[in-house]
N, C-alpha and C positions, 0 to 999 in steps of 0.2 A: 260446482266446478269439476265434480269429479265426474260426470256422467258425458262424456267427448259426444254423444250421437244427439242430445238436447243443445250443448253449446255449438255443435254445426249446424242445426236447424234453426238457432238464433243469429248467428252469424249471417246465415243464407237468406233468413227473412231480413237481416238489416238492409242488406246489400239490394235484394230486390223489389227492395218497398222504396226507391227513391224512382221517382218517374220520371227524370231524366234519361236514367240508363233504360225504361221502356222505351223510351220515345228516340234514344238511339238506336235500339236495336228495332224498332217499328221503321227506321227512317232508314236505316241502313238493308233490312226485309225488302223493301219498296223499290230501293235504287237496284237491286238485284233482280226483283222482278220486272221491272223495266227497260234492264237487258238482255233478261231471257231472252225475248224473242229474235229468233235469226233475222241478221238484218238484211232486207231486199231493195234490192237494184233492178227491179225492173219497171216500165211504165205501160201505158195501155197502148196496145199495135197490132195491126193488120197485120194477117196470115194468111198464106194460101199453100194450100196441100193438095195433092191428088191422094183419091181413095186405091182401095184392091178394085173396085170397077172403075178406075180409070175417071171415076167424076170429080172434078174442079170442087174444093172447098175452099172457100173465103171467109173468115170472120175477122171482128175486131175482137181480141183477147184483151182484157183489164189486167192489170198489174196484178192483183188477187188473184186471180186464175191462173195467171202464170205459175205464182207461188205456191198454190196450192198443189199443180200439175206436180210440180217436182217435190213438194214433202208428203201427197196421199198419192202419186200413182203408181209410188213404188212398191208400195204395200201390197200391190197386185202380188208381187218375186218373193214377197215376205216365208224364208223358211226355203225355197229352194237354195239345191246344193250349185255350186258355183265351179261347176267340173266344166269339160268342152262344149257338151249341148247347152250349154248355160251363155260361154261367151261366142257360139257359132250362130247362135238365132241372134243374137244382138247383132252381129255383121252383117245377117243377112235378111235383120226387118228395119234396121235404122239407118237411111240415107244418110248421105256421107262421111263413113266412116274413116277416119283422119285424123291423125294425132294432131296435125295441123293445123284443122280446121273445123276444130273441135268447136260445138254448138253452134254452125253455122245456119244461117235462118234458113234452113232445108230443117235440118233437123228438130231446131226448136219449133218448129209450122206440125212436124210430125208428134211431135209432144205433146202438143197444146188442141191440136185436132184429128187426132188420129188415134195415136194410143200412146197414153203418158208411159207405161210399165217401166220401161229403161229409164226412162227420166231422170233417176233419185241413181240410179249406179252410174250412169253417165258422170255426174256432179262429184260423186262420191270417190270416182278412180276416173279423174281427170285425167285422160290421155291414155287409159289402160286399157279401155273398151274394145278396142281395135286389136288388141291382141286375141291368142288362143287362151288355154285355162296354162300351157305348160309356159308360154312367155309372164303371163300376170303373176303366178308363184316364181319364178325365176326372176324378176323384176324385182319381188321382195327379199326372197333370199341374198340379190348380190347385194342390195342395200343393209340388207344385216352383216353380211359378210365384210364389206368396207367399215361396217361400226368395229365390228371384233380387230382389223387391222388398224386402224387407228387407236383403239385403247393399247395395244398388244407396243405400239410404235413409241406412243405419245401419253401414254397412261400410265404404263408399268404393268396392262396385264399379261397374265401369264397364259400359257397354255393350259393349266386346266383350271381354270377361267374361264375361257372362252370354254369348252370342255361341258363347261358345267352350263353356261346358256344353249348348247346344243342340245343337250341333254331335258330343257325347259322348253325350247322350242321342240324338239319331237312330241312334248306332248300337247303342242295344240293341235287342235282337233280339225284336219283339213281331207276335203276339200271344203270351205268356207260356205255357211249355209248364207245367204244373202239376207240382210235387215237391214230397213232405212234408218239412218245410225245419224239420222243430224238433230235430235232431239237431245242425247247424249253426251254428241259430240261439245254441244254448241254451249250445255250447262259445263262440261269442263275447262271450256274457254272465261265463263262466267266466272266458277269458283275461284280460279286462279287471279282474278281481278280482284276478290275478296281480299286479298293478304293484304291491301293498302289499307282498308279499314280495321283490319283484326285488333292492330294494337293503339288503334282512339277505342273501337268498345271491350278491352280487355281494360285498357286506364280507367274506361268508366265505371268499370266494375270495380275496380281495386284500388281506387284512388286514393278513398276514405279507410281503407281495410284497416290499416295501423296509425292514420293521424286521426283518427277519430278520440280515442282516448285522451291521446294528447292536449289536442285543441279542447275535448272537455272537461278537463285535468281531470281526469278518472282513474289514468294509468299507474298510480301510485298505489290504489286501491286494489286494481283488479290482481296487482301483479305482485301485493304483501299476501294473497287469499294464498290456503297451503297449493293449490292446482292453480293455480292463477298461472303459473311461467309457462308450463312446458304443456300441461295439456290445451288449456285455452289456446297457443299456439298451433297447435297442433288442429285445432277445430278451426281456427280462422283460419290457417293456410289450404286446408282441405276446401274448404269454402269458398275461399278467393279460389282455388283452382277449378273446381267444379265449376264455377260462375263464370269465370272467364270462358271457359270451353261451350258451357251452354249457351252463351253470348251470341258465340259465331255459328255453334249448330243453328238455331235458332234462323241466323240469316242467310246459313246455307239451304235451310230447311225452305225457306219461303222462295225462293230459285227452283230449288227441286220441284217443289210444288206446280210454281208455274210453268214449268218445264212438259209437267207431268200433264198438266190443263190444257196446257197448246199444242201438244205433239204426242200427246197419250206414251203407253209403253214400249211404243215399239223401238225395237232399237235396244235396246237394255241388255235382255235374255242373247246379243248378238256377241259375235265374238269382239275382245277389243283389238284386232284386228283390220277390223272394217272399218275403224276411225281412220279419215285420211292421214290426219297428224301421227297416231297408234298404229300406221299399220307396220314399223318394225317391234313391236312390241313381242317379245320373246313367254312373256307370261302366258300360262292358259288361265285365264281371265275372261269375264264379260265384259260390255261397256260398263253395265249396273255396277259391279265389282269393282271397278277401274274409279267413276264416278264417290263410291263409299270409301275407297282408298283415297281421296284426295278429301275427303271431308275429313276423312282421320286427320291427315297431315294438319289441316287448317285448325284439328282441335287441338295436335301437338305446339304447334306455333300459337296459340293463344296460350299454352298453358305456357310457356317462356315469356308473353311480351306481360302475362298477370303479373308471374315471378317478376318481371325486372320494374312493374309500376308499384308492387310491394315493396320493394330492396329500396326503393325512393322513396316511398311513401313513410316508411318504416323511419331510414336515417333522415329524412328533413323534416319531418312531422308536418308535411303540408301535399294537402291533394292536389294542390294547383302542379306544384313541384312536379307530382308522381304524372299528371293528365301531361304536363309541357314534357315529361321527357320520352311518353308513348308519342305523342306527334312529331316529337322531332327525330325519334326512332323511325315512324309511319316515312315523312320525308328523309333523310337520309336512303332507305331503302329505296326508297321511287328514283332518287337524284343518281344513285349509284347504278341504276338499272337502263337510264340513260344516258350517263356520262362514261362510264365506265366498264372496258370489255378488256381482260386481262389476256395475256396468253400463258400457254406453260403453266406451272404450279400454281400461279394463283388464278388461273381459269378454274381448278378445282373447286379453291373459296368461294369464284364468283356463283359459281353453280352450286354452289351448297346456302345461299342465299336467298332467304324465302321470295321471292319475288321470281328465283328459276326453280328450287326447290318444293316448294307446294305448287307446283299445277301440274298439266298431262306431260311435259317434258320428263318428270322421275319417272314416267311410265316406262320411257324406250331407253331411259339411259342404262348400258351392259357396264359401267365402271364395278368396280371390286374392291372392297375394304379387308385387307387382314388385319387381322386382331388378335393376338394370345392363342396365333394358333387356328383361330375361326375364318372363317372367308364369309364373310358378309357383301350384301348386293345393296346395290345405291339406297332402294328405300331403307331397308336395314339399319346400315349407318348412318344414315343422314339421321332417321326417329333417335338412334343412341344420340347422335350429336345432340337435338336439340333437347331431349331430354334431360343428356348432362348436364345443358348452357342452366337448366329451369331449375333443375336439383343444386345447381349454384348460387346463382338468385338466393333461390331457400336458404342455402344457408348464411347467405349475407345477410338477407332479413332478419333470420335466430339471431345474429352474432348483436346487430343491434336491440333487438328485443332483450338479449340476455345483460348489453349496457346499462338498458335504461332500467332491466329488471332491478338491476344490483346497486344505482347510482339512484335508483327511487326517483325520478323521474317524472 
């Protein structure tokens, strides 16, 4: 009992020798690689383009072709800087340039048989194309600039607040060097779908963590041995945590992966800026960055929804108990996400709930936490929140453990 890094290797091997929770987390891998891929609208259609000599092209383009035009023909731009000559040739190789009358079958004829290169920016800065380079950074800046006037109005922040995202935005790195970012983009739309299953495969993990004993009345045993209380505790709540976290890497892993197979790297090494949803995002960040910051989150949030199917698991001595109260955790969250849009101070709660908090939205949110003195940024606080919610759990879990330790159980 007294050696903590054998009882967490036993603990770990308990927990992941049951093939249920493989085949949870294989089944939940699968449904996430299944939505990796960008979804496409388009079907097979005739096109006619004129060339630079002035010759009539006609083809039937397949819906494949289409798709493929706008995620590989932008790779052509991949690494140029996104100054005037950047958005001057777009105006003046890409028929009908028109916020308007954006993708009109002039332009997708010119795409698909002429030269895709604009193709992927077009899609990418929907209606921005048409400008110069000093309207398209002007465009984002006043959008940043309405975020900072709304938190300042509606938030409580202060001026050096905003102060200090100014200060984060000079340091990204602009003029914006162009990468086709829907590889990226499209798996942090994915992971942010993840949070409805995080806490079914954190209960799967954790279910059995503390009614194990119970159910096979061992607990009177383990917990008379002199390390039985507090270090044993100590190895299976490590355990349970680690576990639950590996759980959802694991199924954020298999997303990325297919991510990585369908649309290779590109896009990554880009700023996260170029995300259409990212592009007030005040970090100097990449997408990769941006993308490994939301897998944190996802592993923060598994490690709360372990703690609270421990904290069950623990007081009712039963896995069922611990597995019904992560699903009904799982729905409550979904139910609230659709029911439920607060304004004023508890928009704050609303937004600090996983279901708006782990996805690309904590990317561009500029809110401000003070604390004893600290000024913490949205991601900041939100990790202490749910950190503290997990280290609470824990110790509701101890308090019962410490019950049954002393009531011999």
């Amino acid at each position: 009992m007294k050696n903590v890094g054998t009882l967490f290797a036993y603990e770990l091997k308990k927990i992941w020798s049951r093939r249920l929770l493989w085949a949870a987390v294989s089944l939940c891998g699968a449904v996430f690689v299944f939505l990796s891929p960008i979804p496409s609208y388009h079907w097979d259609q005739t096109f006619t383009a004129v060339d630079a000599e002035g010759n009539e092209i006609t083809r039937l383009v397949t819906a494949e072709e289409q798709f493929r035009a706008e995620i590989e023909g932008s790779r052509v731009l991949s690494g140029q800087p996104m100054d005037e000559a950047f958005f001057r040739k777009a105006r003046e190789t890409v028929p009908d340039i028109d916020a308007l009358q954006l993708h009109t079958e002039a332009q997708r004829a010119y795409f698909y048989l002429i030269d895709p290169s604009y193709c992927g920016a077009f899609y990418q800065f929907t209606g921005l194309m048409d400008e110069t380079a000093e309207g398209f950074y002007g465009f984002r800046q006043r959008q940043i600039e309405e975020s900072w006037t709304y938190g300042r109005e509606y938030m409580g922040q202060t001026d050096e607040d905003i102060a200090y995202w100014a200060r984060m935005e000079e340091r990204v790195e602009k003029p914006f060097r162009f990468q086709p970012t829907f590889g990226p983009s499209r798996l942090m739309e994915v992971l942010g779908l993840l949070t409805a299953a995080v806490p079914l495969l954190a209960g799967l993990c954790l279910c059995e963590l503390f009614s194990q004993e119970r159910r096979c009345r061992t607990l009177s045993v383990v917990v008379s041995s002199r390390w039985g209380r507090g270090r044993l505790f100590l190895a299976k709540a490590l355990a349970g945590g680690v576990s639950a976290m590996l759980s959802v890497v694991l199924a954020a892993g298999a997303a990325v992966a297919a991510s990585l197979a369908l649309y290779g790297a590109w896009g990554w090494d880009g700023a996260i800026q170029l995300g259409l949803r990212t592009m007030t995002c005040c970090l100097p960040i990449t997408m990769g960055q941006g993308v490994l910051l939301l897998v944190g989150l996802l592993a923060v949030y598994a490690l709360v929804c372990g703690a609270l199917a421990s904290a069950v698991s623990m007081w009712t001595g039963s896995g069922v108990a611990a597995l019904a109260a992560s699903a009904a955790s799982a729905a409550m969250c979904m139910v609230l996400s659709v029911y439920w849009h607060p304004s004023g101070v508890l928009a704050r709660v609303y937004d600090r709930l996983p279901f708006n908090f782990v996805g690309w939205l904590s990317l561009i949110q500029h809110d401000m936490t003070h604390l004893f003195g600290l000024r913490l940024t949205w991601l900041q606080s939100g990790t202490l929140l749910y950190l503290g919610i997990a280290a609470a759990f824990t110790a509701l879990c101890w308090l019962g453990w410490r019950r049954l330790a002393v009531s011999g159980a």
